[in-house]
N, C-alpha and C positions, 0 to 999 in steps of 0.2 A: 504494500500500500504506500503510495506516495505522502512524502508531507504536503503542508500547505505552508504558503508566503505571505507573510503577514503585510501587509501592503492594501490603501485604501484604494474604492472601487475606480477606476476607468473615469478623468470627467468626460461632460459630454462636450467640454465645447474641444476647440483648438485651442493651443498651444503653441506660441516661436512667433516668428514676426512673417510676416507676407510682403512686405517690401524691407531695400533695403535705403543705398543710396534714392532719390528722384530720378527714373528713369531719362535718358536719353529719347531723342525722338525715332530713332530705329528701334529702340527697346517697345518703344508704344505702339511702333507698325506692328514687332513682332506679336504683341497680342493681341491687339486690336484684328488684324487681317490673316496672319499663321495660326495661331492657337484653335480660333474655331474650326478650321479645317483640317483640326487635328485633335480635337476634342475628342474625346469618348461620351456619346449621348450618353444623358440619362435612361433614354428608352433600351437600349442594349443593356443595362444590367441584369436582367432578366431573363437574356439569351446573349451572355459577351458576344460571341463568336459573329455576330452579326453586325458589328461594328468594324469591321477588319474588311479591306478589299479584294480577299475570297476565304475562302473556309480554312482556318487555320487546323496545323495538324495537331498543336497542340497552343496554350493560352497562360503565358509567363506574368506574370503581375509582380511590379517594382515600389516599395513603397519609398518615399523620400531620395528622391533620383538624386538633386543634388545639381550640379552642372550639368549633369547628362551623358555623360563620357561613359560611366555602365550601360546606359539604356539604349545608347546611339550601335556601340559594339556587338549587343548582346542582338539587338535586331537585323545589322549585316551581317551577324556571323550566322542566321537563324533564321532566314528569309519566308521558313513557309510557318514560325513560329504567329499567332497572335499576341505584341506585347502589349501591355495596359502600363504605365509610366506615372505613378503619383508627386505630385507635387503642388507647394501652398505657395512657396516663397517665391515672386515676380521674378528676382534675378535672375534662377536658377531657371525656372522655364523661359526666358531669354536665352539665356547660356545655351539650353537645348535646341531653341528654336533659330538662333541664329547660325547653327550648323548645317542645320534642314537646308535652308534658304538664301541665297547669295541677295547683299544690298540690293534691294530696288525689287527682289522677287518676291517680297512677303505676301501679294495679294496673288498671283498669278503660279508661281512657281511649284513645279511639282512636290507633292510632300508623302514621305514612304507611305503606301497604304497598311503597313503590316505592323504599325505603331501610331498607337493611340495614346492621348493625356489625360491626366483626370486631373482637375485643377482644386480640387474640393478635397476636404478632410478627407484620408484612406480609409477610414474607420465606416464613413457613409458608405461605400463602396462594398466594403467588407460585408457590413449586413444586407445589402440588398442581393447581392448575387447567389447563385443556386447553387445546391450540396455539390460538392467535387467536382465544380467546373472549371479549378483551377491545378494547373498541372507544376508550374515552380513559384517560387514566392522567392524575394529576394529583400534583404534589409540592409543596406550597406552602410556603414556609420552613421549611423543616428545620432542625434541629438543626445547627449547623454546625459541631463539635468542633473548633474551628480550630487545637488544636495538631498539628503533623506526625504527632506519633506515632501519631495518635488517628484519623490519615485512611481507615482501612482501616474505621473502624463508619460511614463516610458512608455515606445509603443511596446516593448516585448514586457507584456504585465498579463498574470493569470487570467483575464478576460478575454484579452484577445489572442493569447493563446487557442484558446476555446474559438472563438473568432476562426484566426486562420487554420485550424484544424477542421471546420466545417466546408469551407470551399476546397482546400485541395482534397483531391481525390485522393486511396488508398497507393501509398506509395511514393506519392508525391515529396519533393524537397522543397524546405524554407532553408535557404541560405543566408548565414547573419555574420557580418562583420565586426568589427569593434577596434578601435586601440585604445579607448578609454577605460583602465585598471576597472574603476567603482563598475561601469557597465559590463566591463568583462565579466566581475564578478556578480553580479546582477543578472545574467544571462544564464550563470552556472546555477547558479540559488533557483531563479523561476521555472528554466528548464529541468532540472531536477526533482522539482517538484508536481510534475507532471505524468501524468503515464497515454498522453495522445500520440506522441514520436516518440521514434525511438534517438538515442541520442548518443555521439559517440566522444571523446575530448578535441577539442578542435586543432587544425592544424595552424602550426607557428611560421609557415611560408606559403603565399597566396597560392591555392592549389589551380591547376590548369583549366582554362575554362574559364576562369575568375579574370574580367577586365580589370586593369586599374582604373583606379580614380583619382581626382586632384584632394580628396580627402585623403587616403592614402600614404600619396608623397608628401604630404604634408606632416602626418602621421611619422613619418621615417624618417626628415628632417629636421623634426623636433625632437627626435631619440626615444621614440614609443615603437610599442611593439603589436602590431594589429592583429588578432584572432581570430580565426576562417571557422566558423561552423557549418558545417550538413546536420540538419535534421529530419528527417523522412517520419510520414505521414504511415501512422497503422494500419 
């Protein structure tokens, strides 16, 4: 029998900031004119696979993308994958979108059909899509609120454990990164306390398959040391 983690419930709102600097007037094209054309409807939650421009063979979901350099990789290396790509912070889906897109293309220009955004809390997502219709989950350095009080807006928190265990399917992997020690050790306490995955100790060099990210070398040039988890779905 698993223990339990003593940790207050999931809030409901958001948490982090949604803008950073004032956007530039290209940062504004890019969502103003890119982003909807790459949105993931709300009406496709329901049936993902129907937001994607043809039937995916299988349907990866990214929470907290970041700049975008995981999500951008993971879709050219994965072409017939459907990816769904979560993000709140304006930068960061700049950062994503301005890659898509060369200057002057954002209204016009072609954008991969086999990636989709969600620009809304992941957590809404989470609950609305349907039992095991998600085949990878991916958490690459989160946020890691490392004061105590603060551990309950982690997204890897008893709730949504339960959470992402209901969409991916049997077998499926949630892949979690970290270089933040308190979150390392946060990962290990909540993930242990669990019996939905199974769960192995993680590895101490980004394993293959695993894009970098500008969190990362950030990570590595600051003299931290980031932790790769597999976790696979019962």
């Amino acid at each position: 029998m698993t223990a339990s983690v003593d940790v207050k419930a999931s809030p409901e709102r958001l948490y982090g900031r949604q803008r950073g600097h004032p956007l530039r007037p290209r940062q504004q094209r890019l969502l103003d004119q890119t982003l909807p054309r790459m949105r993931f409807p709300e009406a496709a939650i329901t049936d993902p696979a129907t937001a994607f421009g043809h039937q995916p063979a299988q349907i990866w979901l990214e929470v907290g993308f970041g700049g975008g350099e995981h999500s951008l990789a993971q879709n050219e290396a994965n072409p017939d994958v459907g990816y769904i790509a979560c993000e709140v912070f304006e930068n960061g889906l700049c950062s994503l979108l301005s890659r898509v897109v060369p200057e002057g293309g954002e209204e016009t220009a072609p954008v991969p059909e086999m990636l989709r955004i969600w620009d809304e809390d992941a957590r809404i997502l989470l609950r609305g899509l349907p039992d095991a219709s998600i085949d990878r989950l991916f958490l690459m350095f989160p946020d890691p609120w490392p004061k105590s009080r603060h551990a309950k807006r982690r997204f890897v928190h008893p709730e949504t454990v339960k959470m992402a265990a209901r969409i991916l399917r049997p077998g499926a992997t949630w892949r979690v990164a970290s270089d933040d020690p308190t979150y390392q050790a946060w990962v290990e306490e909540v993930m242990g306390a669990q019996d939905l995955f199974k769960t192995a100790p993680p590895a101490t060099v980004r394993p293959e398959g695993w894009p970098p990210t500008r969190y990362e070398a950030k990570a590595f040039a600051a003299g931290r040391r980031p932790l790769y988890w597999t976790f696979t779905r019962r």
